[in-house]
C-alpha positions as CSV (number, residue, x, y, z in Angstrom):
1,X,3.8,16.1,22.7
2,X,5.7,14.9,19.3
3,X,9.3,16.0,20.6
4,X,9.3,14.6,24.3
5,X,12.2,13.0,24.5
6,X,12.2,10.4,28.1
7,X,12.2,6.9,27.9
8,X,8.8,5.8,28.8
9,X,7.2,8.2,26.1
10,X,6.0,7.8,22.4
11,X,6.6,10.9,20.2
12,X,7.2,11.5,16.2
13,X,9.8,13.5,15.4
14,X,9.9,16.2,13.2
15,X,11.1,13.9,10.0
16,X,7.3,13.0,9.8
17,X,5.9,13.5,6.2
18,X,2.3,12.7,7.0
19,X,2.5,9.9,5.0
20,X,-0.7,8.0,7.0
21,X,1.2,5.1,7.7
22,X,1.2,5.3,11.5
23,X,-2.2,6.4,11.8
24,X,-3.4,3.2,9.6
25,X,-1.3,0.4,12.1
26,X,-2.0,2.6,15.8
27,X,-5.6,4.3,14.6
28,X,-6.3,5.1,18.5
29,X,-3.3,6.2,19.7
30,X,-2.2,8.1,16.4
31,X,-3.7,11.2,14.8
32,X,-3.3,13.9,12.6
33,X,-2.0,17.3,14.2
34,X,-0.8,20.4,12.4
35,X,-0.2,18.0,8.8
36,X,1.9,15.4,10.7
37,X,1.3,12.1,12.8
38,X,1.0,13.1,16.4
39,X,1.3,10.7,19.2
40,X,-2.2,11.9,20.7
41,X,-1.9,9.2,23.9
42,X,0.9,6.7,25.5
43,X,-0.5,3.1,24.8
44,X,-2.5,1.8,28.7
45,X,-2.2,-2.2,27.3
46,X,0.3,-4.6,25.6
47,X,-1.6,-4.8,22.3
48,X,-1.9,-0.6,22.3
49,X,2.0,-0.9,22.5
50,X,2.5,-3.5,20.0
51,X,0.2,-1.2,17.6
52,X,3.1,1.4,18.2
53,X,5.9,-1.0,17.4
54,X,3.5,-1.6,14.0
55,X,3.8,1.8,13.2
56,X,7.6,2.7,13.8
57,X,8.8,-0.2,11.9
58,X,6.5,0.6,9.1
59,X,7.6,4.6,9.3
60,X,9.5,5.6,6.2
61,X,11.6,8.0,7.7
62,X,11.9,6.1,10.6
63,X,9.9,9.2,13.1
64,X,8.4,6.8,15.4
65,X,10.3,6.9,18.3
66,X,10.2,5.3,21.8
67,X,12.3,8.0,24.1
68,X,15.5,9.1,22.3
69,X,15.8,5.6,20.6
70,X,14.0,3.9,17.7
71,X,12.1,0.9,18.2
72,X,13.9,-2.4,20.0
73,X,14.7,-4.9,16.6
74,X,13.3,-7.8,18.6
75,X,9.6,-5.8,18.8
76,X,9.7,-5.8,15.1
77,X,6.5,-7.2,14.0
78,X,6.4,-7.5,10.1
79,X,5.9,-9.7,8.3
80,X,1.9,-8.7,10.1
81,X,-0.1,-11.5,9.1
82,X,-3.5,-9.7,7.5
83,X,-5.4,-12.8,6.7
84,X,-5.0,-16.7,5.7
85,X,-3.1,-15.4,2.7
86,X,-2.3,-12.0,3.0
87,X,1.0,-10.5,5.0
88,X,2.0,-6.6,5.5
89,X,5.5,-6.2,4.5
90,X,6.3,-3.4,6.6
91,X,9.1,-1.3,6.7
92,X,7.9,0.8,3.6
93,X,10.4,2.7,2.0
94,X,11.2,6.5,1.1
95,X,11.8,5.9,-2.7
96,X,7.7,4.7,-2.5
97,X,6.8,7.7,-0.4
98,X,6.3,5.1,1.9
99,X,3.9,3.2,0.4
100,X,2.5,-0.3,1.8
101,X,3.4,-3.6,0.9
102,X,1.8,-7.2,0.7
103,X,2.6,-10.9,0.7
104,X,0.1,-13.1,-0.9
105,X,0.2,-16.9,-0.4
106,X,-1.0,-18.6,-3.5
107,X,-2.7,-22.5,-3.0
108,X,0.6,-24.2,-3.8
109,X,2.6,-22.2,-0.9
110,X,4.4,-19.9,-3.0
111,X,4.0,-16.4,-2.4
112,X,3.7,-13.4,-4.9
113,X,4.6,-9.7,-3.4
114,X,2.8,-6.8,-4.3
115,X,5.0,-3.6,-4.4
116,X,8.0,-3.6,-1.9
117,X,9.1,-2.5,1.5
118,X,12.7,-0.8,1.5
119,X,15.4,-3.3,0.4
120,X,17.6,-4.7,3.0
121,X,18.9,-8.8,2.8
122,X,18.1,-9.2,6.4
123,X,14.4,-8.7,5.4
124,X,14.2,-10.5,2.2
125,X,15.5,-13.3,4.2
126,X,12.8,-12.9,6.6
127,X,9.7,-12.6,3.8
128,X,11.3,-15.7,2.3
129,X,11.0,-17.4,5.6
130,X,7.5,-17.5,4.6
131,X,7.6,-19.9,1.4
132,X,8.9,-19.2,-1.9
133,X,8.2,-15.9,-3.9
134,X,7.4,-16.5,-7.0
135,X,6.7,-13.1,-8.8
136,X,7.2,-9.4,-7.2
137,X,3.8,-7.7,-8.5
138,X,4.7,-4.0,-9.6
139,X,1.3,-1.2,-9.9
140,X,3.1,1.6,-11.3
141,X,6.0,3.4,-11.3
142,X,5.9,5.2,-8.3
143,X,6.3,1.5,-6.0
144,X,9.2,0.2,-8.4
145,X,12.5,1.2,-6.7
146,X,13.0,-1.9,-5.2
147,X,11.2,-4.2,-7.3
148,X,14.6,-5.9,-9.1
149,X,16.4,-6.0,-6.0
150,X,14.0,-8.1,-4.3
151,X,12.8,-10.2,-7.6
152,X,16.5,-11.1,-8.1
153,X,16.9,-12.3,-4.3
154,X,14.2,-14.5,-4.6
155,X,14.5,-15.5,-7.9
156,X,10.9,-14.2,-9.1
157,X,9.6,-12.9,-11.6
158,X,9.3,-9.1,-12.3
159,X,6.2,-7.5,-13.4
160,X,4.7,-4.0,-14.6
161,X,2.8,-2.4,-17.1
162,X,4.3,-1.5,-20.2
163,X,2.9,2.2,-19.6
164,X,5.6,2.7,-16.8
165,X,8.3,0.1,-18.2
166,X,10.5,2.9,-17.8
167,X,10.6,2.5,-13.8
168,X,11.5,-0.9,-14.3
169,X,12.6,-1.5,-18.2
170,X,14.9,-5.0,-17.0
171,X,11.0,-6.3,-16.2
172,X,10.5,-10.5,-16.7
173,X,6.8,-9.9,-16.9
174,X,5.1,-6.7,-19.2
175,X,1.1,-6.1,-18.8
176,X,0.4,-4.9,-22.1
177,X,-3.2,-2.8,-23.3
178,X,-6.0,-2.6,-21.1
179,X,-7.6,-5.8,-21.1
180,X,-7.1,-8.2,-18.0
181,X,-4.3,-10.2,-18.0
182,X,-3.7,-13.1,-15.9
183,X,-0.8,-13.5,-13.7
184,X,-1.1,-17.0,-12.6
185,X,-4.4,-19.2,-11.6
186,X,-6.7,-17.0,-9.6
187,X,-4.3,-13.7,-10.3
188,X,-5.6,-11.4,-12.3
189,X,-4.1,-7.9,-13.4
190,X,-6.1,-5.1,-14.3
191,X,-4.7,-1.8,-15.9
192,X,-5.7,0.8,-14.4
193,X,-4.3,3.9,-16.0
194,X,-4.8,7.2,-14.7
195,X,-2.7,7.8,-11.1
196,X,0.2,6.8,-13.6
197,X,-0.3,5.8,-17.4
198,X,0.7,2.2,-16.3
199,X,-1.0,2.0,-12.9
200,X,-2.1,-2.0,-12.2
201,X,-4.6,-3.1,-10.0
202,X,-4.7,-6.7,-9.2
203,X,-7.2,-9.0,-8.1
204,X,-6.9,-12.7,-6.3
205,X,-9.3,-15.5,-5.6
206,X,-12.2,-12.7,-5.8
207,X,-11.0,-11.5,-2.4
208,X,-8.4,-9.5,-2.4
209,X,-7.4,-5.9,-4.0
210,X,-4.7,-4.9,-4.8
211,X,-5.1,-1.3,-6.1
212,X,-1.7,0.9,-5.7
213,X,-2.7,4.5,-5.8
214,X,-6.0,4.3,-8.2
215,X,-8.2,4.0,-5.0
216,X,-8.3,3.9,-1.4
217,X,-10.7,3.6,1.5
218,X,-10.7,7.0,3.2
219,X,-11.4,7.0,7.0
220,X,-12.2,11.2,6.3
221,X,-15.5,10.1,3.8
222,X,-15.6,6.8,5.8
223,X,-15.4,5.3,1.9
224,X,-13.5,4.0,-1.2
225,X,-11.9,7.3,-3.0
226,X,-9.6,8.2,-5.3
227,X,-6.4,10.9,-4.4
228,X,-7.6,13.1,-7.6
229,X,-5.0,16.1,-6.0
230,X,-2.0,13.1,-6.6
231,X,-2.9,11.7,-10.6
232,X,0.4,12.0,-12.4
233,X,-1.3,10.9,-15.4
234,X,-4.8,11.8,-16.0
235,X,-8.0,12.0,-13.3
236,X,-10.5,11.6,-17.0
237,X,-8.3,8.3,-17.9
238,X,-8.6,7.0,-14.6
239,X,-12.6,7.9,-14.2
240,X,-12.7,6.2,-17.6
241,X,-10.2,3.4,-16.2
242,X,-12.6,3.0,-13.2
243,X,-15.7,2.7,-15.7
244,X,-14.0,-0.4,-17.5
245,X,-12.9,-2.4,-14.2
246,X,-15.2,-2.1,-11.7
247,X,-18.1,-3.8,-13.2
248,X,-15.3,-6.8,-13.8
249,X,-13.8,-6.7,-10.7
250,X,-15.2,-8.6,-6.8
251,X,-13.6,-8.4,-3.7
252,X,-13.8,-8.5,-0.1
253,X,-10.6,-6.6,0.8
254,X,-9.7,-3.5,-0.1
255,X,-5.6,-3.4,0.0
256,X,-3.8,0.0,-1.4
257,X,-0.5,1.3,-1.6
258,X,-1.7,4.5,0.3
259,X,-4.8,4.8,2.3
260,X,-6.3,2.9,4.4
261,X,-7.5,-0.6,4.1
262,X,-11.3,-2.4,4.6
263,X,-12.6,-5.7,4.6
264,X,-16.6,-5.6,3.5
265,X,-19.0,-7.8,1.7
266,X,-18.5,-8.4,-1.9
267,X,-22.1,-6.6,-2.9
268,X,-21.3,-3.5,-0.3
269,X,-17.7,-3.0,-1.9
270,X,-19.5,-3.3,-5.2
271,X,-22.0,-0.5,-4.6
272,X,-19.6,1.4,-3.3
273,X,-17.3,1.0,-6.3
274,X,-20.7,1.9,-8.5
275,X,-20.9,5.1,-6.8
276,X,-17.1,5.8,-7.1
277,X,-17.2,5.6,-10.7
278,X,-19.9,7.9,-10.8
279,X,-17.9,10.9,-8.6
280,X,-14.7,10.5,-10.5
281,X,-16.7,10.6,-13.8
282,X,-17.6,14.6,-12.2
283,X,-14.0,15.2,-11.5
284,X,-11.7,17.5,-13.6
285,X,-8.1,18.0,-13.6
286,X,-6.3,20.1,-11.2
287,X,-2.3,20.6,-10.2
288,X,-0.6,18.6,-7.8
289,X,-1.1,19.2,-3.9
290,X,-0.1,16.4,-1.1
291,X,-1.6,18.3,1.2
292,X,-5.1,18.0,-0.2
293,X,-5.5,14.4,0.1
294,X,-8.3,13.1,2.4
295,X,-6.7,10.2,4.5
């Protein structure tokens, strides 16, 4: 099914690095097969179709394909309006391991993006369509390859923790310690280390979450969790990381840099983050695996 090749047929090709991406924008039509995205169905409706546009121009290596071409430029829909104030960047990028993006519209219509999608002019032209960007939010190392690029098109402000200053040492902004830190009114940043020693997670209006890598919501446990088999830095810092925020932290929406994301009630993400800090307060060390993280 993933190499058919005609032109009325979906596939993913075998560039596919099982990154989730795909599966998060087209959940229905998408799946995991063999440790790649599979195309499981062709999409019946428009909006079934438009999910698949989602996915390929979000695809990092670009394995989405419709027939033997990529995806028509005009079906690009990114920036994908989330909420009031919240856009998906799209187009994530192979030097984040493909990692999601955000746009978040601030009360004066500026706009503040968290992470970045893979740099090209054409699409900071696009994002800037939207209102000014302010300040290009950084949560660790791992998401910082294009951070300057896109900070000095817009004229923004860089930030990142002084933990991974060395991903982006030309930085405007530097989160320093491990208290919170506020960004600008109604921003808050939170460090967070443990995935990375300078991992970030940052919070807005008491809605929104912005957590990197720290945590994710896992459609496999059908819950917020942590990708212990991918902390760089230390799974006991981040349980101990985890201990310090969450009792600090509301919000409604649950927006990572991998993993899937959830709207919930305030209380019900709370309880659930009570319970996370509890299982990552069992967890111990252990090496490196991709391959064993629950999407």
């Amino acid at each position: 099914m993933n190499e058919q090749s005609t032109d009325a047929t979906w596939h993913v090709d075998h560039r596919c690095t099982n990154c989730d991406v795909a599966r998060q924008l087209a959940p229905d039509l998408v799946a995991e097969v063999a440790g790649r995205s599979s195309v499981i169905r062709q999409p019946r409706t428009d909006a079934e179709e438009e999910m698949l546009y989602a996915a390929a121009f979000a695809c990092h290596t670009r394995s989405i394909r419709h027939g033997a071409r990529g995806p028509r430029p005009e079906r690009d829909p990114f920036p994908l309006r989330l909420t009031e104030q919240v856009h998906l960047c799209g187009h994530n990028s192979p030097r984040t391991a493909g990692a999601n993006s955000y746009l978040l519209r601030r009360p004066a219509g500026n706009l503040m993006m968290i992470d970045t999608p893979r740099w090209s002019s054409v699409l900071a032209t696009e994002y800037a369509a939207l209102g000014p960007i302010t300040d290009v939010l950084l949560t660790h190392r791992d998401h910082a390859a294009h951070g300057r690029a896109y900070a000095d098109r817009f004229g923004a402000r860089l930030w990142i923790h002084e933990g991974d200053l060395a991903a982006a040492p030309d930085a405007d902004g530097i989160l320093r310690g491990a208290e919170p830190i506020q960004i600008a009114d109604g921003v808050t940043a939170h460090p967070l280390p443990g995935h990375t020693e300078g991992s970030v997670l940052y919070l807005a209006d008491e809605t929104y979450c912005f957590s990197g890598d720290s945590f994710y919501w896992s459609r496999t446990d059908g819950d917020v969790a942590v990708a212990e088999s991918v902390t760089w830095y230390s799974v006991t810092e981040l349980a101990a990381s985890l201990a310090r925020t969450a009792p600090r932290v509301r919000f409604e929406w649950l927006l990572p840099g991998h993993g899937d994301r959830k709207c919930l009630p305030a209380d019900e993400f709370a309880r659930r983050m009570r319970d996370l800090v509890a299982r990552t307060a069992e967890l111990s060390p252990r090496p490196i695996d991709f391959t064993a993280v629950r999407w």
